[in-house]
C-alpha positions in Angstrom: 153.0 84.9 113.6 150.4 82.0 112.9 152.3 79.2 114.9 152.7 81.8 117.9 149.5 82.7 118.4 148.3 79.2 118.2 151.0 78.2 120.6 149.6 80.8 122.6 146.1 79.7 122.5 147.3 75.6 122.9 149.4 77.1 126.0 146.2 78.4 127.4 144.1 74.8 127.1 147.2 73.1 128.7 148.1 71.7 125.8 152.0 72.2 126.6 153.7 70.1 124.0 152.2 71.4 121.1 152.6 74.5 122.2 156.1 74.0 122.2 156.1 72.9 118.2 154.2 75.4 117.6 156.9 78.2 119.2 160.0 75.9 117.9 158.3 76.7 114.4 157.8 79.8 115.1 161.4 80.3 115.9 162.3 78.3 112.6 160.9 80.9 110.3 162.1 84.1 112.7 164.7 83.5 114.5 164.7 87.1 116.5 160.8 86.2 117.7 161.5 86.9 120.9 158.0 86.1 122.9 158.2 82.9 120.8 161.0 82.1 123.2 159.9 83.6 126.0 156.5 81.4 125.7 158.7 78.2 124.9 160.6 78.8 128.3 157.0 79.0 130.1 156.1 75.6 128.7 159.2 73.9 129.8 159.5 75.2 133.1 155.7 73.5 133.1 157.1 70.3 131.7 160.2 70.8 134.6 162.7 71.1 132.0 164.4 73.8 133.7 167.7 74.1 131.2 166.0 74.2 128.2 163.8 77.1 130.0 167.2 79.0 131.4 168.4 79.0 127.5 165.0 80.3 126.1 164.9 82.9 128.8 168.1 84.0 128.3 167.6 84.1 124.2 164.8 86.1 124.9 166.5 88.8 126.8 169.0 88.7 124.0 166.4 89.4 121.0 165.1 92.4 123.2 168.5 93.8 123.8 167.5 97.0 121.9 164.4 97.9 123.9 164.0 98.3 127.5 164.7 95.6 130.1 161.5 93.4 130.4 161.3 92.4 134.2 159.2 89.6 133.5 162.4 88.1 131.6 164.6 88.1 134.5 161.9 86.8 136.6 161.5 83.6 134.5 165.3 83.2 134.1 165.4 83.8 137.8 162.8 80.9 138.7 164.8 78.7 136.1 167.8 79.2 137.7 166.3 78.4 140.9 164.9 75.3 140.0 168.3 74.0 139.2 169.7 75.0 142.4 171.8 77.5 140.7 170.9 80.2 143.7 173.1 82.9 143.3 172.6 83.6 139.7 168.5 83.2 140.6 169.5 86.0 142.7 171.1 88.0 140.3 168.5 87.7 138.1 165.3 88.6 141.0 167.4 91.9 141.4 167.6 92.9 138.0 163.5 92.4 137.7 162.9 94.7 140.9 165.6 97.3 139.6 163.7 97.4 136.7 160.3 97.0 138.0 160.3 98.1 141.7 156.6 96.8 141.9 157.1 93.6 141.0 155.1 91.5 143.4 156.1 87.9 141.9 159.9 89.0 141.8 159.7 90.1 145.5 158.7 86.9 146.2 160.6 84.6 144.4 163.5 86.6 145.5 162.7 85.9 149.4 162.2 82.4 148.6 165.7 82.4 147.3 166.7 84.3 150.5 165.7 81.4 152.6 167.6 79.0 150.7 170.8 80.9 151.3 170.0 80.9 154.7 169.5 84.9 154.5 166.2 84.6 156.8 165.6 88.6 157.3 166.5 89.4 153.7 163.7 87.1 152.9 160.8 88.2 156.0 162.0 91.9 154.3 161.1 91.1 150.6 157.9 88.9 151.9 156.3 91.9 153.8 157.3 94.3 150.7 155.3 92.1 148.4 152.4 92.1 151.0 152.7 96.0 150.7 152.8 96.3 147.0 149.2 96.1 145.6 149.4 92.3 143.3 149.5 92.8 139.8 148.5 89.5 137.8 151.7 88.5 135.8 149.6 88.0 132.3 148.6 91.7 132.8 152.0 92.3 132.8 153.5 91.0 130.0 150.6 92.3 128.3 151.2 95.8 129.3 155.2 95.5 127.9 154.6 93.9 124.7 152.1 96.9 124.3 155.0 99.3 125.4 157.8 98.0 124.0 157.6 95.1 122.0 154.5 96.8 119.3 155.9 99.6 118.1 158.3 98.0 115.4 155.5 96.6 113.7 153.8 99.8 113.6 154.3 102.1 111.2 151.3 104.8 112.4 152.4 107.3 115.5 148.4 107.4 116.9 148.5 103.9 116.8 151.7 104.0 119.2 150.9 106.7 121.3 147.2 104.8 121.9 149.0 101.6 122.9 151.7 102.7 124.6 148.3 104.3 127.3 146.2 100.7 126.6 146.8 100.1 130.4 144.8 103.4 131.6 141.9 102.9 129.1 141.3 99.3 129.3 141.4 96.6 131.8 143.1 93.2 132.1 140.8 90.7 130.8 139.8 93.5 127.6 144.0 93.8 126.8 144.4 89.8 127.1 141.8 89.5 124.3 142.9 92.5 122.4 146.6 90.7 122.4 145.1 87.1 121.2 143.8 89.5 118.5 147.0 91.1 117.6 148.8 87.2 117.6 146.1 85.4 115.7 148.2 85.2 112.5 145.5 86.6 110.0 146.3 90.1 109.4 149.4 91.9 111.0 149.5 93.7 114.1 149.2 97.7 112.6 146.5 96.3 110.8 144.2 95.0 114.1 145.8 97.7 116.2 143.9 100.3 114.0 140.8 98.4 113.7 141.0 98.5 117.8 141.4 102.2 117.8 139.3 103.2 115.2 136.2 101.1 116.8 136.7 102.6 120.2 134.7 105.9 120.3 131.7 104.2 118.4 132.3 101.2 121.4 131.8 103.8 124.2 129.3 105.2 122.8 126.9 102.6 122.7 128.1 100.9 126.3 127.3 104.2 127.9 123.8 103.2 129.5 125.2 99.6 131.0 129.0 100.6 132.3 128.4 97.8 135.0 128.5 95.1 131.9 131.2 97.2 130.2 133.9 94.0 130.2 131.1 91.5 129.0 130.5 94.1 126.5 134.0 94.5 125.6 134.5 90.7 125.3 131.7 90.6 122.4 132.8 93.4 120.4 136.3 92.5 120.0 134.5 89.0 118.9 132.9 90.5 116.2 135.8 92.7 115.4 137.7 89.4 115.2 135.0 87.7 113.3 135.3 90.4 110.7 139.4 90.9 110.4 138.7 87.1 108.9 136.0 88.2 106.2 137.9 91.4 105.7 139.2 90.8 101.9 142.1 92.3 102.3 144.7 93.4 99.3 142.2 92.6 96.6 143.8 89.8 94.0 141.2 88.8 91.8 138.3 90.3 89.7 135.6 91.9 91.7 132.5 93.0 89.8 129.3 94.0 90.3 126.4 93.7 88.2 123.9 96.6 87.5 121.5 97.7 84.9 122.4 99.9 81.4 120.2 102.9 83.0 122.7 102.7 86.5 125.8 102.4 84.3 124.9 105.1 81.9 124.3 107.2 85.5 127.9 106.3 87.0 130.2 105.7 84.0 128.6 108.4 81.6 126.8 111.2 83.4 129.5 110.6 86.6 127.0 109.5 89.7 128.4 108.6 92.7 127.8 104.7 93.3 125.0 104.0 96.0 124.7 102.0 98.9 121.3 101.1 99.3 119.2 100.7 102.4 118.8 97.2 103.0 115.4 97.1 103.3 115.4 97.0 99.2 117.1 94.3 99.1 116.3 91.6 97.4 116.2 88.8 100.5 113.8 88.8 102.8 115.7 87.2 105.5 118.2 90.0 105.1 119.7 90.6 108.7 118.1 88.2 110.5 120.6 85.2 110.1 122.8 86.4 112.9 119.8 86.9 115.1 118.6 83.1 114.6 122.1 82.0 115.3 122.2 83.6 118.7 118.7 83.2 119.5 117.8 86.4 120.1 114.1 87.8 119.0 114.1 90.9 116.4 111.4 92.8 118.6 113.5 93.0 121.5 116.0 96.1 121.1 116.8 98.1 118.9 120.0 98.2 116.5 120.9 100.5 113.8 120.6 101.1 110.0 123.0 99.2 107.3 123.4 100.7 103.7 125.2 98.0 101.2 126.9 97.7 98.2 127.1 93.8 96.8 130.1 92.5 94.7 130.8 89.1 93.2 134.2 87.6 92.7 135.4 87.1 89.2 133.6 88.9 86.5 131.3 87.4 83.6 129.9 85.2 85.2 126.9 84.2 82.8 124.8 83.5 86.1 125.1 86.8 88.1 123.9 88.5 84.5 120.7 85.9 85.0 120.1 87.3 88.1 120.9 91.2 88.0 120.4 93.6 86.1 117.5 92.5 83.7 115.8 94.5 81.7 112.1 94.1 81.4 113.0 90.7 83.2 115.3 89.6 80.0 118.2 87.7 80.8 121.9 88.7 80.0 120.5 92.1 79.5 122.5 94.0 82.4 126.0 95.1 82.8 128.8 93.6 84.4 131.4 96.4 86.0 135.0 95.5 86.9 136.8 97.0 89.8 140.2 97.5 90.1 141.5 96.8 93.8 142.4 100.2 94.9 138.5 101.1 95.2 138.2 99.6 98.3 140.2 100.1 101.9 142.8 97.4 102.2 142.7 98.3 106.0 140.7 96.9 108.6 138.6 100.5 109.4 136.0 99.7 111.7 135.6 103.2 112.1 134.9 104.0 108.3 131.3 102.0 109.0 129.8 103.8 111.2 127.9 106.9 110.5 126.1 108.8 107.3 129.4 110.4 106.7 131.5 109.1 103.8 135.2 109.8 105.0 137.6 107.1 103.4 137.3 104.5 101.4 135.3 101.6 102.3 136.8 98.1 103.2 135.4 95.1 101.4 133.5 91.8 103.3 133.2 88.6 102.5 129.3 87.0 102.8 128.5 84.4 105.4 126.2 81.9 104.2 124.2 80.1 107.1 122.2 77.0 107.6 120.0 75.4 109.9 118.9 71.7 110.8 115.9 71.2 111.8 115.2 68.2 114.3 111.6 67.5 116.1 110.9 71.3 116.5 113.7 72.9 117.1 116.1 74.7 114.5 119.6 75.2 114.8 121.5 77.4 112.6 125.3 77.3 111.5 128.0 78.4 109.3 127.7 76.9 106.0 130.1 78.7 103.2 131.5 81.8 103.3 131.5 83.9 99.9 134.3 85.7 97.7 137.4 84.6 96.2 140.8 83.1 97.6 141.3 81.2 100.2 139.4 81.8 103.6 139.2 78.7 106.7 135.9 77.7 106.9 136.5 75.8 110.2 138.2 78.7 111.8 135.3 81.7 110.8 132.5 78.9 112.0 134.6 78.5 115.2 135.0 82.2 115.9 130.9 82.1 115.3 130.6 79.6 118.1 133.1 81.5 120.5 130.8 84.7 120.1 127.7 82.9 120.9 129.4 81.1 123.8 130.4 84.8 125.1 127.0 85.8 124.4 125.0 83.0 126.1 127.6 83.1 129.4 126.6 87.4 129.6 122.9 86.6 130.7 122.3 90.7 132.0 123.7 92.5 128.8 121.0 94.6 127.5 120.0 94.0 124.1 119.5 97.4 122.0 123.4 97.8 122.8 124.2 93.8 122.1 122.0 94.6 118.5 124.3 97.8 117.8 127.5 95.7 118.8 126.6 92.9 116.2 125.3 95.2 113.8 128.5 95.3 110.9 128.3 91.3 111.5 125.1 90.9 110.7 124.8 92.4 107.3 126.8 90.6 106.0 125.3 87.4 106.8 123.1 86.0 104.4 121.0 82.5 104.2 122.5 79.2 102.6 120.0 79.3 99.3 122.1 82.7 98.3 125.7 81.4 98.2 126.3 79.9 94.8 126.3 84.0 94.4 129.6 84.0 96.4 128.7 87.6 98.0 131.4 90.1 98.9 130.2 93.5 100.4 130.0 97.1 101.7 128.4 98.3 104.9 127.9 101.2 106.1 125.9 101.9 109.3 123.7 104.6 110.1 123.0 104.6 114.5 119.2 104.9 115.4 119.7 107.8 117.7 119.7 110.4 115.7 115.5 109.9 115.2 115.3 108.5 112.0 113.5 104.9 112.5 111.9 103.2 109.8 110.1 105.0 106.8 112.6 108.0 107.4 115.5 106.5 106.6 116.9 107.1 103.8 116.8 104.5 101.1 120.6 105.2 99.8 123.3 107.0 100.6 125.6 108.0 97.3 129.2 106.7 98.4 131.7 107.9 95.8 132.7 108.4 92.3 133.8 105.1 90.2 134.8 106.2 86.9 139.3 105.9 87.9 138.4 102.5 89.4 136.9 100.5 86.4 139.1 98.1 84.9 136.9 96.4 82.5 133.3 96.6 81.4 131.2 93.4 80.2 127.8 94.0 77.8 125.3 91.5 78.5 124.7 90.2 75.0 121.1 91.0 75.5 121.8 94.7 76.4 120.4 97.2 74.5 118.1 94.4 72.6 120.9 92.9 71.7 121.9 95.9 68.8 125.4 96.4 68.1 125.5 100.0 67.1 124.0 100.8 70.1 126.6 99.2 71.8 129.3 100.5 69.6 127.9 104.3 70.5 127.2 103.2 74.3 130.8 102.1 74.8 132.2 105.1 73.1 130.3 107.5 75.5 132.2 105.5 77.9 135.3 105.8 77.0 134.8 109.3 77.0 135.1 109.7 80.6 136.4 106.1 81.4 139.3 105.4 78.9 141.2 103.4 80.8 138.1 100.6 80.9 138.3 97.7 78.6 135.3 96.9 77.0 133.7 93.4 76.3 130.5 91.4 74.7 130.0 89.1 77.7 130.6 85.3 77.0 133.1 86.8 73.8 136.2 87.7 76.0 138.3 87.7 73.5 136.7 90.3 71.6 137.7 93.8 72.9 134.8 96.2 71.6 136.9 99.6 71.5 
């Protein structure tokens, strides 16, 4: 999927031959991909090699032998055919695309052309007025519209998911659906996966746009950005440590006496700059409009990691005297659920973020902010999230009349998760939730947590900062038996000894 939708994007800039590689791979490592060859035909009919086209066309048609007849197949095999003077099968092929589709401007039209150079001069003034008659359809809308109806629904696996894009054409217009399928053919996640995320985020979307519906596209355009923006942070399946560091009073609260964890407002956080990053980067002023409320949880990648107990956790300001708490990966959402952020309401399980760090250079008096580093573990491109920053300034900058209280709601799950550059050695992952500003809470009302959910199935191990409890050993010994009691599948350790298993 990664080489197609890059040959996708490389077909759009014109950039036909390494488009082409980029489908032949494609083709390499799935040799049924049938819009692979259906895009490889596209470029060489561009590059006028018109029999490598007819074959990719016709492999095309092949691969979706088990799904309904695309028109748009036997329109490009038709033109093929046509540009190797090979008429009559061109005209066999233009039929088939208006029996299927019998609104198919472009094969109404190709098909009269054909006409003429059989010398059938009525046949063709006939198929040029029918075309003139049939409102246009743009062809990309088109073969947007069938992958959607056709071409989706093996990858997946959810019947709302389906149902919603097999209707995308009557909720959404062209330009929205081209974006949405560059989404679904990026390569990062799979399609189910971004379909959802689409889906779930579209209430909350019309929502907000509901007092600018004359910007409604521009808007569109930017959310899906940010959407985008955050499939790439999204952690995913979880394959590594993630911990988070706390004091013994808060683990006493969730692992002994059985307290939900808390997501905190961020206005206790401990970063002043929190939130404002994002707003720097696209130059927009925080007393213009008006966005919503974010409640986070922070994680670090790893666990024991002798400078996150430095940081957190400290009793009485004494270092290494907090608590380091394992996860195990099933505590967060390994889905994309957009719609999980949004609202007071904790419904399913959260899905885990990874940091942006930002920085800025200064030069004369002017600052410019960028992408630095981007926190948690494995392996994220760094060139690829800073240019998917850049594209969602770009849109915002070209959308001069968008008004800004819905722009700040829109950019709202991005933004909390963006942190300065002096804060990444931390290597931040995250949980956001996001509370709107409409239902008239504002400031000093809101609520400084909100409790999320139980964590005592989810710890997988336990580090004792060997400072803890001043550093006594039969309080630990008692502390860790308390618990066992109502954690006993959590292993416990004497950070910086984690050899020593203290059961």
């Amino acid at each position: 999927m990664a080489y197609y939708g890059r040959g996708v994007v490389r077909m759009k800039i014109s950039d036909i031959h390494n488009a082409i590689n980029d489908f032949s791979y494609a083709i390499t490592y799935a040799d049924n991909m049938g819009m692979a060859y259906y895009c490889r035909a596209m470029g060489y009919m561009e590059l006028k090699k018109y029999n490598s086209a007819e074959r990719d066309y016709k492999q095309a048609i092949l691969c979706f032998s088990y799904l309904p007849p695309c028109a748009l197949f036997f329109n490009g095999l038709g033109t093929a055919q046509y540009r190797l003077k090979k008429y009559d099968l061109a005209l066999e092929n233009y039929n088939t695309a208006i029996k299927i589709d019998s609104n198919f401007v472009a094969a109404y039209n190709n098909r009269g052309t054909t006409f003429f150079k059989l010398n059938r001069k009525e046949d063709a003034h006939a198929d040029f007025k029918l075309a003139r008659l049939i409102e246009a359809r743009k062809e990309k809308q088109y073969r947007w519209q069938y992958i959607f109806d056709y071409v989706l629904p093996k990858f997946v696996d959810d019947i709302d998911t389906y149902l919603f894009a097999n209707n995308l054409d009557a909720v959404v217009d062209d330009s929205f659906l081209f974006y949405i399928q560059r989404f679904v053919i990026n390569g990062r996640v799979d399609c189910s996966e971004l379909l959802n995320a689409t889906i779930n985020i579209n209430k909350y979307f019309k929502k907000i746009i509901c007092w600018d519906v004359n910007n409604e596209t521009s808007y569109r355009l930017l959310y899906m950005q940010v959407v985008k923006i955050m499939s790439l942070l999204h952690v995913g399946k979880v394959s590594y440590s993630i911990s988070h560091y706390t004091s013994e009073s808060t683990v006493k609260a969730l692992l002994i006496d059985s307290s939900p964890l808390r997501l905190t407002g961020v206005t206790k956080a401990n970063d002043e700059y929190e939130g404002k990053p994002l707003y720097s980067f696209l130059n927009i002023s925080e007393d213009v409009g008006r966005g919503n409320y974010a409640y986070i949880t922070c994680f670090s990648p790893g666990e024991d990691d002798h400078n996150m107990f430095r940081l957190y956790g400290k009793k009485e300001k004494k270092e290494n005297s907090g608590f380091c708490l394992s996860f195990r990966s099933d505590f967060f959402n390994e889905q994309l659920s957009m719609d999980s952020i949004y609202g007071r309401k904790i419904s399913e399980k959260l899905p885990l973020f990874r940091c942006v760090y930002m920085g800025r250079t200064i030069t004369n008096s002017d600052s410019t902010w960028y992408v630095k580093n981007v926190g948690g573990g494995g392996f994220v491109n760094l060139e690829d999230v800073r240019m998917q920053f850049d594209v969602l300034k770009k849109i915002f900058e070209e959308c001069k009349s968008l008004k800004l209280d819905i722009v700040k709601k829109i950019i709202d799950p991005l933004r909390y998760l963006i942190k300065t550059d002096s804060w990444q050695e931390e290597r931040e992952c995250r949980i956001v939730k996001i509370v709107t500003s409409d239902n008239g809470m504002q400031g000093d009302n809101m609520m400084e947590y909100i409790n999320y959910a139980s964590i005592n199935d989810y710890i997988d191990s336990v580090y004792i900062g060997c400072n803890a409890m001043d550093g006594n050993e039969t309080s630990w010994t008692k502390f860790i038996q308390e618990i066992k009691v109502q954690c006993p599948q959590a292993k416990c350790f004497l950070s910086r000894h984690k050899n020593k298993i203290m059961n």
